[in-house]
C-alpha positions as CSV (number, residue, x, y, z in Angstrom):
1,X,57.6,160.3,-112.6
2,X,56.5,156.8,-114.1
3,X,57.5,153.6,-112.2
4,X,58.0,150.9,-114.8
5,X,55.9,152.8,-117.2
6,X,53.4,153.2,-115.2
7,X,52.0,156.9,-114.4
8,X,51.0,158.7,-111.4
9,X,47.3,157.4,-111.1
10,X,47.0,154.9,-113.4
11,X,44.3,152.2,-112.9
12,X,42.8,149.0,-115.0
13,X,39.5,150.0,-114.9
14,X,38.3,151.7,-117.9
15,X,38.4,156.1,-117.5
16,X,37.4,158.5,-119.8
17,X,38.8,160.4,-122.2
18,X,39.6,163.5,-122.2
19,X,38.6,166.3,-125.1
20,X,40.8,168.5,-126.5
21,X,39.8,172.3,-127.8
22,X,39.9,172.9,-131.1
23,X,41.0,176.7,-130.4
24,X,43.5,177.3,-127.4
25,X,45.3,180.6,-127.8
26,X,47.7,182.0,-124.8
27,X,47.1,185.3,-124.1
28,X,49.0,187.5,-121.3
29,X,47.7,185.6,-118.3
30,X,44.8,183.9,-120.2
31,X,44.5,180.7,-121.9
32,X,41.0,181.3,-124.6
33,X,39.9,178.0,-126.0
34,X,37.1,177.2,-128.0
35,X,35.3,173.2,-128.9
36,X,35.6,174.2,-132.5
37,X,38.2,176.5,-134.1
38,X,36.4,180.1,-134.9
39,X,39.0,180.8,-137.3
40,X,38.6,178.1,-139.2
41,X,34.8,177.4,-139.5
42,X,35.2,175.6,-142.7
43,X,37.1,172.5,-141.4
44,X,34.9,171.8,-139.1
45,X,38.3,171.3,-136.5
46,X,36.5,170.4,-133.3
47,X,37.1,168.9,-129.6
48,X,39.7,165.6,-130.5
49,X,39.4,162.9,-127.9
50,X,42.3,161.3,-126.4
51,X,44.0,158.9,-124.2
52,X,44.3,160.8,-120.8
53,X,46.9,157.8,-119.5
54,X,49.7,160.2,-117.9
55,X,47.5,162.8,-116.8
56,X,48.6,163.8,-113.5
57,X,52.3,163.6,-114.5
58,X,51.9,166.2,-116.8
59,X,49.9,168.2,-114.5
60,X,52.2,168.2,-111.7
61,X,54.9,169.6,-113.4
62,X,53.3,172.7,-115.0
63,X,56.0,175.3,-114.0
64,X,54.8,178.6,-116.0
65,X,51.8,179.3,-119.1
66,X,53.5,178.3,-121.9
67,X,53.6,174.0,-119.7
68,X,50.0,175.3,-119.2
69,X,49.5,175.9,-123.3
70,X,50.6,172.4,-123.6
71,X,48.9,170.6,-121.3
72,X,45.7,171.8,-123.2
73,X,46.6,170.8,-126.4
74,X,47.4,167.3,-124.7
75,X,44.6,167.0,-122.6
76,X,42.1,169.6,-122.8
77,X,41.3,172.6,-120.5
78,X,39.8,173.1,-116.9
79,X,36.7,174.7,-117.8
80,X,36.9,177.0,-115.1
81,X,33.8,179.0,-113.6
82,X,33.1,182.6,-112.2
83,X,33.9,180.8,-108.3
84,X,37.1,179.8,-109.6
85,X,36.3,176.3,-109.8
86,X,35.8,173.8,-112.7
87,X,32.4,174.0,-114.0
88,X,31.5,171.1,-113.7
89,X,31.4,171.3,-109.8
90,X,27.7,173.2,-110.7
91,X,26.1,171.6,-113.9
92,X,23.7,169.1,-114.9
93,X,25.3,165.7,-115.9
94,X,23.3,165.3,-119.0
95,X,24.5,166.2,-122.4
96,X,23.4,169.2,-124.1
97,X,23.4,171.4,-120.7
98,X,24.8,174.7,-122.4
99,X,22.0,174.5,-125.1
100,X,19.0,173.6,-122.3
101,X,20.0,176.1,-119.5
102,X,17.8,176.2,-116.6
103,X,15.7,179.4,-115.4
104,X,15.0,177.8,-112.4
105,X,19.0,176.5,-111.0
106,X,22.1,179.2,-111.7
107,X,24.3,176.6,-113.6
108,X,27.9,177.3,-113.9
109,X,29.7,178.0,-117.3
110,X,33.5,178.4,-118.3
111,X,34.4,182.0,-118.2
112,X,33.5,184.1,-121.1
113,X,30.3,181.2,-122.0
114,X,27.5,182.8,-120.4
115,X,28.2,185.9,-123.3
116,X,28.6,184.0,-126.1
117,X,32.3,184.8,-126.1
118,X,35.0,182.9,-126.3
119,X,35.7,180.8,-123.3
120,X,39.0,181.4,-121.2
121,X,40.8,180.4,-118.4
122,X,42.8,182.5,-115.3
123,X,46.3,180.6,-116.1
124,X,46.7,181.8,-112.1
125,X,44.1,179.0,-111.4
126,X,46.0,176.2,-113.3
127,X,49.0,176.9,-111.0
128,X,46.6,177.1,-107.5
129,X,45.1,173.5,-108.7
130,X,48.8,172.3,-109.4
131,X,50.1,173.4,-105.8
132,X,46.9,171.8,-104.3
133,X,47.7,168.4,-106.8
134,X,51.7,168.6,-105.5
135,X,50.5,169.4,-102.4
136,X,48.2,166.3,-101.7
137,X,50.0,163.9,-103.3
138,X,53.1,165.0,-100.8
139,X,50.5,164.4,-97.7
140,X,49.2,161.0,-99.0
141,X,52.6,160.0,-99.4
142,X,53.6,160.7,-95.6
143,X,50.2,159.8,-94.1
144,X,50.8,156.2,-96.0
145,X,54.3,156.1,-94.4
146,X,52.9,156.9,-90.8
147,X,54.5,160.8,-91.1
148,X,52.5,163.5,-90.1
149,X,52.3,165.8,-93.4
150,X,54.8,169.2,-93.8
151,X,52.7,172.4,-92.3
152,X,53.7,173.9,-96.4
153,X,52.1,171.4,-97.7
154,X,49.0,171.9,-95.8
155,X,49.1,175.6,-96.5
156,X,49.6,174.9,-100.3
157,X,45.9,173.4,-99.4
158,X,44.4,176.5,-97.8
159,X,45.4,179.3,-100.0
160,X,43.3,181.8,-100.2
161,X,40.8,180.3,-97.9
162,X,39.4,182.2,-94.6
163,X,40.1,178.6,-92.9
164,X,43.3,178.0,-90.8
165,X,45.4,174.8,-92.2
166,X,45.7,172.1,-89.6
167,X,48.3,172.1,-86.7
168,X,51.5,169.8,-87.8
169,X,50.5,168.3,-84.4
170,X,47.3,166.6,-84.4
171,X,47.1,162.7,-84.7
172,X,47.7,161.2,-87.6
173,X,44.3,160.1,-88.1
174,X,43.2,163.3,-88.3
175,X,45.8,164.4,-91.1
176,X,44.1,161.2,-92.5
177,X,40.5,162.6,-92.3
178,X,41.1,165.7,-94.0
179,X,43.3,164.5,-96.9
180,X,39.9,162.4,-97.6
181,X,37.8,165.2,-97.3
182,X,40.4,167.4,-99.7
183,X,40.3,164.3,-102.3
184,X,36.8,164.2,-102.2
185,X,36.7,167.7,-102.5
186,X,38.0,167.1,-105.9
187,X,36.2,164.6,-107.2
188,X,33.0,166.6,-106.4
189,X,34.1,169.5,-108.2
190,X,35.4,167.5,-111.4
191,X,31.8,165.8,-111.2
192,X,33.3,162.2,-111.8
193,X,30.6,159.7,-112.6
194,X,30.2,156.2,-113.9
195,X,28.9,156.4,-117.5
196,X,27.3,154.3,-119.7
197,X,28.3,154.2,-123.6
198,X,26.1,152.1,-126.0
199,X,27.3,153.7,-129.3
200,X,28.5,149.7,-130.4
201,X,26.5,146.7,-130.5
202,X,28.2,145.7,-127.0
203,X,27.7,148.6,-123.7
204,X,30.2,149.6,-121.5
205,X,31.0,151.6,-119.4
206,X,33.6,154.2,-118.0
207,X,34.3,156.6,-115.1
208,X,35.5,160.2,-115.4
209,X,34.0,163.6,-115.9
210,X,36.4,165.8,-118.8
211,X,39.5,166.8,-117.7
212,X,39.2,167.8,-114.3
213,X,37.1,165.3,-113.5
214,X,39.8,162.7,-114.8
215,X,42.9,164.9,-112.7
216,X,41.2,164.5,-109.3
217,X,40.1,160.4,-110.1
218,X,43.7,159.9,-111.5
219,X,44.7,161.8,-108.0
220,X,43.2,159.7,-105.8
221,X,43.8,156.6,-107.3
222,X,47.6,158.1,-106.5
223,X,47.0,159.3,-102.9
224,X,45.1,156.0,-102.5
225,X,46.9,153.2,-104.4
226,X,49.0,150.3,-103.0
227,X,52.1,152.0,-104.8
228,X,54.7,154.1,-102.9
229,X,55.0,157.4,-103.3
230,X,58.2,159.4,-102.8
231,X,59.7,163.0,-104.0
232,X,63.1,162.9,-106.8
233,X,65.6,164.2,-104.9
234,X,66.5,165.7,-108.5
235,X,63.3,167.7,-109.3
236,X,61.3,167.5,-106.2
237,X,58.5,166.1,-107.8
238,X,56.5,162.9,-106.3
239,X,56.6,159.8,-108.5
240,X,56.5,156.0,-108.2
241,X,58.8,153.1,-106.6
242,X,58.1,150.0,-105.6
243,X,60.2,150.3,-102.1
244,X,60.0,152.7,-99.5
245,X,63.2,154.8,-100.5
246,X,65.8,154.6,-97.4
247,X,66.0,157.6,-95.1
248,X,68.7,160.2,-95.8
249,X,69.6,158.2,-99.0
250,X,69.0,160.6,-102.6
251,X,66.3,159.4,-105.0
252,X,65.7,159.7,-108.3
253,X,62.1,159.8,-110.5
254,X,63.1,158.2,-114.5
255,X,62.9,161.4,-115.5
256,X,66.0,162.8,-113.5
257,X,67.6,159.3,-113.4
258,X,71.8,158.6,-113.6
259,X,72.6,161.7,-115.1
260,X,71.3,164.0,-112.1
261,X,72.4,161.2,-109.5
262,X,75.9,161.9,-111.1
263,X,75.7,165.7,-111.1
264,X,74.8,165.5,-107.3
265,X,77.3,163.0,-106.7
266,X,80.1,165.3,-108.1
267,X,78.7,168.3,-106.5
268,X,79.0,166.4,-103.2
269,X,82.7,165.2,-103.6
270,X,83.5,169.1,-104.4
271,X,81.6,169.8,-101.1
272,X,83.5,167.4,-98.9
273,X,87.3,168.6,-100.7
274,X,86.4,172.0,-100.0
275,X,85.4,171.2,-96.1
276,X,88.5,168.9,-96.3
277,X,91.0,171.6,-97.5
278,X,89.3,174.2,-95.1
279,X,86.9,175.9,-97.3
């Protein structure tokens, strides 16, 4: 899904980076994780910062719990609240905020937090965010081309949701409005932020908000970004190029690449002998 190794999202300007759990354990249909490993106290094993370039590629193509398992131990967990939404889109910026809770505002806490248990997360959710991801990155991509969206794709959007998606009909501009309010949406819930960091002689600074927070800036950068975006014929997934692909040509993502071209390619000749020879 890279174009020229370059990832869904990618930007120059410095991001965050994202903080792995110590503890992630898949359970059934829950993922528990934990900033330090409760099993093993004595090493101190804690959160591990890393690079969170290729974010959204990963994210995109979770299929089932175990992708989810891994996408955690690569770049960290969702933190996901009692509303089913990242914490983060209810909690104080500052550090510290699970040790100074407020009486007076009804902060939101991963699941399982607020008992003093270990923290979990719905894997159900990870694939709702995914098909919303998917879904908005297949909108940008047509409203960028001058194509209104695919009604499914809207309705990805609106799962679950008393609202009714948008009619496949309306202008353009108005597919255009609500992808910005969707994006924005996100960004709001993953509580992305410029941030200052003085911990060397020289500041700096960098934008992001853990690993949500990163997924919906990495997302808009996508939706956003002067790149075009187009679906692998091969996988279905959306991924870079640097020309719009031709209509009713195949495409491929360097992930699929020649060897799926060619399997299509021979699928199709068998196609056209059959139809040839009558069926």
């Amino acid at each position: 899904m890279t174009m020229e190794g370059r990832p869904l999202g990618d930007t120059l300007f410095p991001v965050g980076r994202a903080a792995v759990p110590g503890y992630l354990k898949l359970r059934g249909d829950r993922l528990y994780w934990s900033w330090y490993d409760p099993e093993n106290v004595s090493t101190g094993l804690g959160p591990v910062e890393v690079n969170p370039k290729g974010m959204l590629d990963a994210f995109v193509r979770i299929e089932d719990s175990r992708d989810v398992r891994r996408f955690a131990g690569r770049y960290g967990v969702l933190e996901i609240c009692r509303h089913g939404l990242p914490a983060s889109h209810n909690r104080p910026y500052a550090s510290g905020e699970a040790t100074y809770p407020s009486a007076d505002i009804d902060w939101c806490y991963p699941l399982g937090w607020e008992r003093r248990r270990r923290p979990w997360e719905p894997i159900g959710r990870w694939f709702h965010f995914r098909r919303q991801a998917t879904a908005l990155i297949k909108i940008g991509a047509a409203v960028r081309q001058g194509r209104r969206p695919d009604a499914s794709d809207w309705a990805a959007l609106y799962e679950g949701l008393y609202a009714a998606p948008p009619h496949h009909d309306l202008p353009l501009e108005a597919h255009r409005a609500l992808l910005q309010s969707w994006i924005n949406f996100w960004l709001s819930w993953g509580g992305v932020r410029p941030t200052l960091d003085w911990r060397k002689p020289q500041p700096d600074f960098y934008v992001g908000g853990g690993t949500f927070g990163i997924l919906a800036l990495q997302l808009m950068l996508a939706v956003s970004g002067g790149h075009t975006l187009a679906l692998c014929t091969g996988c279905g997934k959306p991924y870079r190029r640097r020309r719009e692909p031709q209509a009713g040509r195949r495409n491929y993502c360097p992930n699929c690449g020649e060897k799926v071209a060619a399997r299509d390619r021979k699928r199709a000749e068998r196609a056209r002998r059959r139809e040839r020879n009558g069926g």
